[in-house]
C-alpha positions as CSV (number, residue, x, y, z in Angstrom):
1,X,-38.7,29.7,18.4
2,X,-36.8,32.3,20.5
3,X,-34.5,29.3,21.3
4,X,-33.8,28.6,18.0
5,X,-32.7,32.1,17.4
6,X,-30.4,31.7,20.1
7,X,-28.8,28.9,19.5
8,X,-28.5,29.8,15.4
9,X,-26.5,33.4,16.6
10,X,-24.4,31.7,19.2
11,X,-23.5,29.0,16.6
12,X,-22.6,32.0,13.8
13,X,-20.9,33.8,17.0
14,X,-18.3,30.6,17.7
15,X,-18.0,29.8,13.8
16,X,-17.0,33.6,13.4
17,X,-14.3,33.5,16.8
18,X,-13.1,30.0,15.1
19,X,-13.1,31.9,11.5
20,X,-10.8,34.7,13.2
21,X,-8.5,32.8,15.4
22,X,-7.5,30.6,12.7
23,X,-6.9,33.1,9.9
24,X,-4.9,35.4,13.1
25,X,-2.5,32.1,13.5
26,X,-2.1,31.6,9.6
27,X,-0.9,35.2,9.6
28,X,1.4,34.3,12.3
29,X,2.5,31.2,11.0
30,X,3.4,32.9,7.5
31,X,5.5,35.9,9.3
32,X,7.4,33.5,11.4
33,X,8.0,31.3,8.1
34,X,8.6,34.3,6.0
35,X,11.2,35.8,8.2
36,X,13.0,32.6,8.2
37,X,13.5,32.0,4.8
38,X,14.7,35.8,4.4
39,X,17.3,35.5,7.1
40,X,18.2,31.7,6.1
41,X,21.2,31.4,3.9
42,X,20.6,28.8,1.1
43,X,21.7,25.4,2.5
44,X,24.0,22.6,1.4
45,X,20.3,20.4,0.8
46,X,19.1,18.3,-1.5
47,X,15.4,17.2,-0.8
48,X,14.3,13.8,-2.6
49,X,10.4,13.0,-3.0
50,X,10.3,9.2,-3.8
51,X,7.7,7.3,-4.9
52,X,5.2,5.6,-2.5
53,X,5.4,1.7,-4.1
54,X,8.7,-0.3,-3.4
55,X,9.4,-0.9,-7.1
56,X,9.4,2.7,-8.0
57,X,11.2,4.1,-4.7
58,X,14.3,1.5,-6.0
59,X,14.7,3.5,-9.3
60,X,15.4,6.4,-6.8
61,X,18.6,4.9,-5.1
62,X,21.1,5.5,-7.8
63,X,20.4,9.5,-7.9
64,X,21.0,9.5,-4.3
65,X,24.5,7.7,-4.8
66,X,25.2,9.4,-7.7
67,X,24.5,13.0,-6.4
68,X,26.2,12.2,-3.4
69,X,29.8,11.3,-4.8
70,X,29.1,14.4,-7.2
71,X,28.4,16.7,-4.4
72,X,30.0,15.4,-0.9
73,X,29.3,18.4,1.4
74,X,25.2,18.1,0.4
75,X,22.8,17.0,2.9
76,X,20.2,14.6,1.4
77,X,16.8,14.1,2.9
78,X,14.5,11.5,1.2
79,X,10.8,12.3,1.4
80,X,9.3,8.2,1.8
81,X,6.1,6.8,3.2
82,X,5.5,3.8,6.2
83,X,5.3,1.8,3.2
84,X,8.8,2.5,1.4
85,X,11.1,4.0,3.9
86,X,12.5,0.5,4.0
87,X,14.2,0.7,0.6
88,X,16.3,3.8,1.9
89,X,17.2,3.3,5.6
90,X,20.5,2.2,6.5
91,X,21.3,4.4,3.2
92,X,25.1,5.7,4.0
93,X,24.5,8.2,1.4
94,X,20.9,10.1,3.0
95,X,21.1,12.4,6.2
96,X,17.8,11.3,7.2
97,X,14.4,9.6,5.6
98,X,11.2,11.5,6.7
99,X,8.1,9.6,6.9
100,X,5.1,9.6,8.9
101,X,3.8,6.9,11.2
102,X,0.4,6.7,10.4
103,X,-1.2,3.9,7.8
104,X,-3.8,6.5,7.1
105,X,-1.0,9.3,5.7
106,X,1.0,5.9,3.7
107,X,-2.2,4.8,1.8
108,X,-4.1,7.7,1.4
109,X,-5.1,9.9,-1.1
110,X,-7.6,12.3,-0.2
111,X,-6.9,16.0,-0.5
112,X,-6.8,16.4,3.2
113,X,-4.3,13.8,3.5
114,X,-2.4,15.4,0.9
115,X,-2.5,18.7,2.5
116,X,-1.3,16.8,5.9
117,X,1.7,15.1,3.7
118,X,3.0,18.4,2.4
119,X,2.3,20.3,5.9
120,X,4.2,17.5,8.1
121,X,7.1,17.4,5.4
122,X,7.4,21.3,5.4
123,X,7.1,21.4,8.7
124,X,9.7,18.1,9.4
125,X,12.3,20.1,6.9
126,X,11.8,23.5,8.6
127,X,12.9,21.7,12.5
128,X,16.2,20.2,10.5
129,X,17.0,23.7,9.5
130,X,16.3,22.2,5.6
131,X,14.9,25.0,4.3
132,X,16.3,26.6,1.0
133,X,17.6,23.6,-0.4
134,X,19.5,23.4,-3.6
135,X,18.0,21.4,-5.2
136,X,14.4,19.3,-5.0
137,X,13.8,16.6,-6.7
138,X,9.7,14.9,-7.3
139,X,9.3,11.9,-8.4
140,X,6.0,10.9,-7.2
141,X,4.4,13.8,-10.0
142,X,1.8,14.4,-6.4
143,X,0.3,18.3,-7.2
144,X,1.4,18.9,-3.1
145,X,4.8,18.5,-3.9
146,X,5.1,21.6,-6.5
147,X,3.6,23.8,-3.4
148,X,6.2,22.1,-1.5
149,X,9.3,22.8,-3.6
150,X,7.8,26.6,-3.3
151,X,7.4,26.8,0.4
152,X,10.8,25.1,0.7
153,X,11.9,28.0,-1.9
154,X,14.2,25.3,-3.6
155,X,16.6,27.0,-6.0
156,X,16.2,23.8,-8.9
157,X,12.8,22.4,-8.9
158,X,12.8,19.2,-11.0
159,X,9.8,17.3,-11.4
160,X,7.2,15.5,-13.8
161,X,3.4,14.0,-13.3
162,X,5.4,11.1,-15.7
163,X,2.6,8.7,-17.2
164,X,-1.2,9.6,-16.2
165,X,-3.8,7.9,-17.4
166,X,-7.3,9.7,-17.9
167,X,-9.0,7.6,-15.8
168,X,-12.2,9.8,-16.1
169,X,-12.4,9.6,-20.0
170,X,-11.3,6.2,-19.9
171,X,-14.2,5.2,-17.3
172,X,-16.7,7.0,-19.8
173,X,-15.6,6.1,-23.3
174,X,-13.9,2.7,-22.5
175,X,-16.4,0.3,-24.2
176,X,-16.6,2.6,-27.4
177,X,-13.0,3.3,-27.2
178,X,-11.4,0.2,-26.9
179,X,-9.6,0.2,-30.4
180,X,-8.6,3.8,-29.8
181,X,-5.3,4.9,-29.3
182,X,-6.5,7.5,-26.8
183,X,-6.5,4.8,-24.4
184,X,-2.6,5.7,-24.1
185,X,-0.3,7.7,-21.5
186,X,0.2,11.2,-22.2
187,X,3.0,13.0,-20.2
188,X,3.2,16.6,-19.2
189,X,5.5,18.6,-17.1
190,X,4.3,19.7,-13.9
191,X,3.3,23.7,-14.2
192,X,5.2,26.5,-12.0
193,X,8.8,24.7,-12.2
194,X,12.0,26.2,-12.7
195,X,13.3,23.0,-14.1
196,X,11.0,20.2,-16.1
197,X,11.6,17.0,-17.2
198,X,10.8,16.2,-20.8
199,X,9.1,12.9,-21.6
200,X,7.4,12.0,-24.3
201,X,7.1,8.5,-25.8
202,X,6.3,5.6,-22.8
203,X,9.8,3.8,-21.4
204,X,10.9,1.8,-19.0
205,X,10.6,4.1,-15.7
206,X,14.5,3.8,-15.1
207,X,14.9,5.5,-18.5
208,X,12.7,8.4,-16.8
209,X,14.7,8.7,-14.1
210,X,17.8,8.8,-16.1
211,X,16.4,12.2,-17.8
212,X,16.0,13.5,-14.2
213,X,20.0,12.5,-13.8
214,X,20.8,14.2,-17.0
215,X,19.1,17.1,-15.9
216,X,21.3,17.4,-12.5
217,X,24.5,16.3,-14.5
218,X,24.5,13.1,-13.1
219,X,25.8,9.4,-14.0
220,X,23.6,6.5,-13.1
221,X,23.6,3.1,-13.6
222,X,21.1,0.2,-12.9
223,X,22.2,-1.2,-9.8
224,X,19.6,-0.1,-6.6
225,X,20.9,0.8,-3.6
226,X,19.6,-1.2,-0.9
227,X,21.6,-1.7,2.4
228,X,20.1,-4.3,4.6
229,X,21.6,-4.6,7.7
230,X,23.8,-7.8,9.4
231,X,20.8,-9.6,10.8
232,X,18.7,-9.4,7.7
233,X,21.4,-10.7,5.6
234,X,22.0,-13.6,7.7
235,X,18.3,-14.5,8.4
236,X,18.1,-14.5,4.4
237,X,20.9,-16.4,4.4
238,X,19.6,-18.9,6.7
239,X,16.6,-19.3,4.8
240,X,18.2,-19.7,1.6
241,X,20.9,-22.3,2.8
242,X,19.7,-24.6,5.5
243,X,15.6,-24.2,4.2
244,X,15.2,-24.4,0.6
245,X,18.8,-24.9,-0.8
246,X,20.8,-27.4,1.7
247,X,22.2,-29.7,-1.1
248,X,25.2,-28.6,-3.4
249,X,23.9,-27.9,-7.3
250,X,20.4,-27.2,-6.3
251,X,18.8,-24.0,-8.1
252,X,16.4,-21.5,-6.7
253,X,13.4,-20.0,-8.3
254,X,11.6,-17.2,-6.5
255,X,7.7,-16.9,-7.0
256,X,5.9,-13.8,-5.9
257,X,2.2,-14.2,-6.5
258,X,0.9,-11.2,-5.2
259,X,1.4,-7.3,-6.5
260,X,1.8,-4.1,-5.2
261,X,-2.0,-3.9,-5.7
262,X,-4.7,-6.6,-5.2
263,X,-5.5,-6.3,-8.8
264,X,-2.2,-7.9,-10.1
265,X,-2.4,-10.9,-7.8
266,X,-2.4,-14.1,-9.8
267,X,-5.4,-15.8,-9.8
268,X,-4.7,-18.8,-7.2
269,X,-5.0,-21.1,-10.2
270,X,-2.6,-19.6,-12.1
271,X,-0.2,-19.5,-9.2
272,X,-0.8,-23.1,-8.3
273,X,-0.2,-24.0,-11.9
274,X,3.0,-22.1,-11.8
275,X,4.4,-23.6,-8.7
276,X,3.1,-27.5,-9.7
277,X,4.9,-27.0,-13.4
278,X,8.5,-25.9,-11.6
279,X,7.7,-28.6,-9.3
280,X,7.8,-30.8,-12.1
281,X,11.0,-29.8,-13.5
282,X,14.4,-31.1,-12.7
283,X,15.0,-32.7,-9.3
284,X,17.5,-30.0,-7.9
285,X,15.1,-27.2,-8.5
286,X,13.9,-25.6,-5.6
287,X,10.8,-23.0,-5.1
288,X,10.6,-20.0,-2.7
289,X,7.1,-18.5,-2.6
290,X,7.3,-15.3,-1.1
291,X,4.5,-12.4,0.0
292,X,4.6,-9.0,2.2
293,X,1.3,-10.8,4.5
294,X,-0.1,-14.0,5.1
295,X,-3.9,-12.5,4.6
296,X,-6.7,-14.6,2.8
297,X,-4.8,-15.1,-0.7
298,X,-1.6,-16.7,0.4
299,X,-3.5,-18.9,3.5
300,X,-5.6,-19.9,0.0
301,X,-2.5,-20.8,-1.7
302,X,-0.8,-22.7,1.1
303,X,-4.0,-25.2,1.3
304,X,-3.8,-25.7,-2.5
305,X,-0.1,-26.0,-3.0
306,X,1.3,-27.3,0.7
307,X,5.4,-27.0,2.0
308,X,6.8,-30.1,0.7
309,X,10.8,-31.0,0.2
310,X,11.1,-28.6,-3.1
311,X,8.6,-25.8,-1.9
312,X,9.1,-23.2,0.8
313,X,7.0,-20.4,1.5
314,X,8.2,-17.1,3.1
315,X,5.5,-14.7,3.8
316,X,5.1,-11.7,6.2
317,X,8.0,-12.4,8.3
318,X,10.7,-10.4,6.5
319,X,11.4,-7.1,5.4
320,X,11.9,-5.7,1.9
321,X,16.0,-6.1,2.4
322,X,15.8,-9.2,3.5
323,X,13.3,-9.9,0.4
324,X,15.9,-8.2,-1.7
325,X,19.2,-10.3,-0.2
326,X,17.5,-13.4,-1.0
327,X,16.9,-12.4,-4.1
328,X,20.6,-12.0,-4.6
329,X,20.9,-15.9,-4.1
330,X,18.6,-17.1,-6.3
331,X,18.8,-17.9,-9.6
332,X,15.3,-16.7,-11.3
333,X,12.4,-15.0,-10.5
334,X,8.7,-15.7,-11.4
335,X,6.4,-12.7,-10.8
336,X,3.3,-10.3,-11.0
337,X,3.9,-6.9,-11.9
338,X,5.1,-5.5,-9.0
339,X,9.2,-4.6,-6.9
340,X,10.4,-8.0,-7.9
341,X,10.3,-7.3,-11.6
342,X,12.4,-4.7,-10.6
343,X,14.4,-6.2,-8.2
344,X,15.4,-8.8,-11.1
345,X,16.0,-5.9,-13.8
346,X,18.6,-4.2,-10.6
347,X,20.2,-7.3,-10.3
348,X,20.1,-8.8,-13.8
349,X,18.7,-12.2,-12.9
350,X,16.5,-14.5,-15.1
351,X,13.1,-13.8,-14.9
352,X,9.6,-14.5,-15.9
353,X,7.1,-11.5,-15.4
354,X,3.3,-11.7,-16.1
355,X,1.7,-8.6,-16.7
356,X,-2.0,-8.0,-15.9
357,X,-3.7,-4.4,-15.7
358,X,0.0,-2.8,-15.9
359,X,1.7,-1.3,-18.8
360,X,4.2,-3.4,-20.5
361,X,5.9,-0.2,-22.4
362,X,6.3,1.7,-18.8
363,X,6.7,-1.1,-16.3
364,X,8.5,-4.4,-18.2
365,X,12.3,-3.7,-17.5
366,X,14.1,-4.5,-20.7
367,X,16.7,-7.1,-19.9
368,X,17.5,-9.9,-22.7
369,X,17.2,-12.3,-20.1
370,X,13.6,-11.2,-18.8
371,X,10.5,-13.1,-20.8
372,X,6.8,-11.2,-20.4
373,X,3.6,-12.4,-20.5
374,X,0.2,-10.6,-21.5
375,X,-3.1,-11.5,-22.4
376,X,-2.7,-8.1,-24.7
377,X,-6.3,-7.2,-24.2
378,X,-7.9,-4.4,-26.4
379,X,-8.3,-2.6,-22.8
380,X,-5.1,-3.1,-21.3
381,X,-2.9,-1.5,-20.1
382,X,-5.9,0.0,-17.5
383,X,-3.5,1.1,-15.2
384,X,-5.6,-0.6,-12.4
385,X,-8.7,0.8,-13.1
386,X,-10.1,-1.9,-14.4
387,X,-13.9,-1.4,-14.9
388,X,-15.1,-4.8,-15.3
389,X,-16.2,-7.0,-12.3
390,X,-12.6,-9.3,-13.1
391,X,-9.4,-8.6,-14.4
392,X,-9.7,-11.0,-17.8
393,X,-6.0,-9.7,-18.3
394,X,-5.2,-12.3,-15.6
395,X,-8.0,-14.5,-15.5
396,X,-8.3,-15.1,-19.2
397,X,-4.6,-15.8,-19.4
398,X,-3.5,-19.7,-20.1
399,X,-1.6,-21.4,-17.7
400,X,0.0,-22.9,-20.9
401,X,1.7,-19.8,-22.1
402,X,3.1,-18.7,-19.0
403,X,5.1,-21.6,-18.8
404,X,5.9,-21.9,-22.1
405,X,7.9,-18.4,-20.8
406,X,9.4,-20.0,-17.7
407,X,10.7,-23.0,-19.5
408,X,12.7,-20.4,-21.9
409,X,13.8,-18.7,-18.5
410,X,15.0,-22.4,-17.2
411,X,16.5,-22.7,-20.3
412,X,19.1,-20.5,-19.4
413,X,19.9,-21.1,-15.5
């Protein structure tokens, strides 16, 4: 019993030393950061929080260009994950993209990973002499990135939580809410900012970022800003030309099956469906099945629908540019929610898009040219939360009226 006593004061002792060395070297931290930012004269820097999924980091490129040619002294840095910093590098407009190496910090959410995200970012800006910048701009609507903007002591803050979904109501009053129209986005401003963003009925997300532009005086237009490198445009190249598209008048349709998110994957029926109906179609049509990984899903798909003389399949051997290049060269798209229905909105090709657990309002560019499909469930949009043990949005949904959409897409190649 003594023992125990013991070992119970010497384990209060260390937790107390612990207690008092960290709290000693947060004081020191703060002094040393607080004597910087009161000597430091307010920089020529414009920080630039982007979004963590591909799609929604391309909507961010034309307020780089844009506030660049505005402002040509400005340093930009561009806040990205391991996931996105793809979309940005090679950017001639961005001093540097900041990102951390670790999968963990990319995909995760917790509030310790949060904490680590705004500590490595402050603490990434403070070695590049970033500090007091101009202007900071948050996309992403993360809570981290208002403490951020503060520790940073940005002189404009703009940023907005855009369209949040209350998953917890929605997870508890779902089934006898299905009719409601609570089941809708509500937008508020993010608290403690100099500068907000006013939103208030659901739009296409570029027409969100455009309010951020107005905000900053800027001029944007719908063209993204990706700047692959010489390699990646000549392997996409190469693939286009000499794999799927060797014969003159031949046309290109490229199929992505798989989302940002597991949940908006076509179901492999669908997507066999899809690729066997363009198969089908005229004899110079050719089909380019593209994905980020060859995991379970597309090693699926490849046994259902094999590489034959019409059907080429490009999956986890390229990066997003090269992705984006080829896209260039095609002449429709067929996708899942997810970058390529951007990608087709940037670059104002044809294109089919079948929509699943996503919001249509938010998410389904508004092109002439681009045909959606939805089962238009009384609980979608869900935003991905989907509570049932299937997505019926995309299981439910007949092969027959998604191509009834790509025909009208063919129709006008």
């Amino acid at each position: 019993m003594k023992v125990y006593y013991q070992l119970q004061y010497f384990t209060l002792l260390f937790s107390g030393l612990i207690f008092v060395l960290f709290a000693r070297s947060l004081s020191i931290v703060i002094a040393i950061y607080s004597k910087m930012l009161s000597k430091g004269s307010r920089g020529n820097v414009a920080v630039l929080s982007a979004s963590e999924m591909f799609g929604d980091a391309l909507f961010f490129t034309p307020i780089v260009k844009s506030l660049k040619e505005k402002f040509p002294d400005v340093k930009i840095y561009v806040l990205a994950t391991k996931k996105n910093y793809s979309v940005f590098e090679n950017n001639p407009y961005i001093e540097e993209v900041i990102y951390s190496r670790s999968d963990s910090v990319a995909n995760g959410g917790s509030f310790i990973i949060r904490c680590y995200k705004c500590f490595f970012y402050l603490r990434t800006l403070l070695s590049r002499r970033a500090w007091k910048p101009q202007i900071y701009i948050g996309v992403r609507g993360a809570r981290y990135e208002t403490l951020l903007s503060y520790l940073l002591s940005a002189n404009s803050r703009i940023n907005f939580e855009g369209h949040i979904f209350r998953r917890n109501k929605q997870r508890e009053n779902i089934l006898q809410q299905l009719n409601n129209s609570n089941l809708t986005r509500f937008m508020t401003p993010m608290s403690l900012l100099t500068n907000t963003v006013p939103l208030s009925e659901p739009s296409y997300y570029y027409h969100e970022i455009e309010k951020i532009a107005q905000a900053l005086d800027l001029r944007i237009t719908p063209e993204f800003e990706v700047y692959a490198s010489d390699a990646e445009i000549a392997k996409a190249r190469n693939f286009y030309f000499e794999g799927a598209c060797s014969g003159r008048g031949q046309k290109t349709i490229l199929f992505a099956p798989m989302g940002g998110k597991n949940i908006r994957n076509l179901p492999l029926q669908l997507a066999s469906s899809v690729i066997f109906f363009l198969k089908k179609q005229e004899k110079n049509l050719r089909i380019l099945i593209v994905g980020p990984e060859k995991n379970i899903y597309f090693r699926s798909l490849m046994s259902m629908v094999p590489e034959d003389e019409k059907i080429r399949y490009l999956v986890g051997t390229q990066s997003f540019r090269e992705l984006f290049e080829l896209a260039k060269l095609c002449d429709g798209i067929v996708t899942t929610d997810s970058s390529m229905s951007h990608v087709a909105f940037g670059l104002k090709k044809p294109a089919t898009i079948i929509f699943g657990p996503g919001d249509i309002k938010i998410w389904s560019p508004p092109n002439e040219n681009i045909h959606v499909v939805t089962k238009n469930l009384p609980c979608s949009p869900c935003w991905d939360q989907c509570i049932f043990k299937e997505n019926f949005c995309l299981t439910e949904l007949s092969s027959d009226s998604v191509t009834n959409e790509i025909n009208k897409m063919l129709q006008t190649l």
